[in-house]
C-alpha positions, 0 to 999 in steps of 0.5 A: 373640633369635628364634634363640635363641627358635627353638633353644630350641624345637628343643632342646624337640622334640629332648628330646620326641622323645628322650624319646618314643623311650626311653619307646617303647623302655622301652614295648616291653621292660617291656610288650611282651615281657611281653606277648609272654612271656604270649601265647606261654605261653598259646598253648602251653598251648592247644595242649597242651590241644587235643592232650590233649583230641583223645588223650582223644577217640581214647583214647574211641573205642578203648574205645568200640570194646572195650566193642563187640567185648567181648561177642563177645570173650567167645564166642570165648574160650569157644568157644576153651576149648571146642576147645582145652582139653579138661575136667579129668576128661579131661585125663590120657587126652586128654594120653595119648592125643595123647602116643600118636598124635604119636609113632606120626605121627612115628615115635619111641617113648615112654619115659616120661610124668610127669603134675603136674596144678597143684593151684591154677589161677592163671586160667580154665585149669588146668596140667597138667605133662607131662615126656615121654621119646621115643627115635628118630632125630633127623628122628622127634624133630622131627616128634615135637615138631612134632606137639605145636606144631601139635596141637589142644590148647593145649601150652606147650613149657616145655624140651626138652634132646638126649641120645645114647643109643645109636649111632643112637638120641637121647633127648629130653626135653620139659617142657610144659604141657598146659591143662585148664578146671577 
């Protein structure tokens, strides 16, 4: 009887012990996964707070940083408007005489000037449409075109197209913006 006594006991911690580790096992999926689940959750959501508070904080810098440079932004659109942009009541005779000088620099011969001056500026500057004919050679039509990229003035090349004219004679064609301030 003291074996049988003593396996029952036995067999009592076997079960215990079973039962310990299937509540243990049941423990860990039911409570610790979730758990796990929820803390790595929250962690990314940490983490993605950090990250959106540290753009919002740059992002704060750079308009920080605008909201400095804006008022020297402004003297130096004026001054650029002021240098580069000649006033409208100018404009015609300054468009005609840079016209005049780039083709005597480059050697071409103008045949035709068409001013459109934009009745409704669509910003602080207003368009003047050039539509420009020049004979010459090639090299001259270059340097002729050149001469208004590089000019002082603020030109908009809009179209340009090539034509044979005669033997040793080329016509081009320019279509250009000329800014004025209104």
């Amino acid at each position: 009887m003291a074996r049988s006594r003593h396996q029952h006991i036995i067999r009592a911690f076997e079960v215990a012990g079973a039962s310990l580790i299937l509540l243990d096992v049941l423990l860990y999926f039911g409570v610790y996964r979730s758990t796990q689940a929820l803390a790595s959750s929250a962690e990314q959501q940490f983490a993605s707070l950090r990250r959106r508070i540290f753009d919002g904080e740059n992002r704060l810098e750079q308009l920080k940083k605008f909201l400095g440079e804006l008022p020297e932004a402004g003297k130096r659109l004026s001054s650029f408007e002021k240098d580069h942009t000649p006033p409208r009541r100018q404009g015609y005779s300054e468009a005609a005489k840079l016209l005049r000088l780039v083709a005597d620099k480059s050697g071409a011969q103008l045949a035709k000037v068409e001013f459109k001056l934009d009745p409704k500026p669509s910003g602080p500057l207003q368009r003047l449409g050039l539509v420009i004919i020049v004979d010459g050679s090639f090299p001259a039509l270059l340097k002729f075109a050149h001469g208004l990229e590089t000019a002082n003035e603020l030109i908009l090349i809009r179209s340009f197209n090539l034509a044979a004219v005669e033997e040793r004679t080329l016509e081009l064609r320019l279509v250009a913006d000329f800014y004025l301030t209104p």
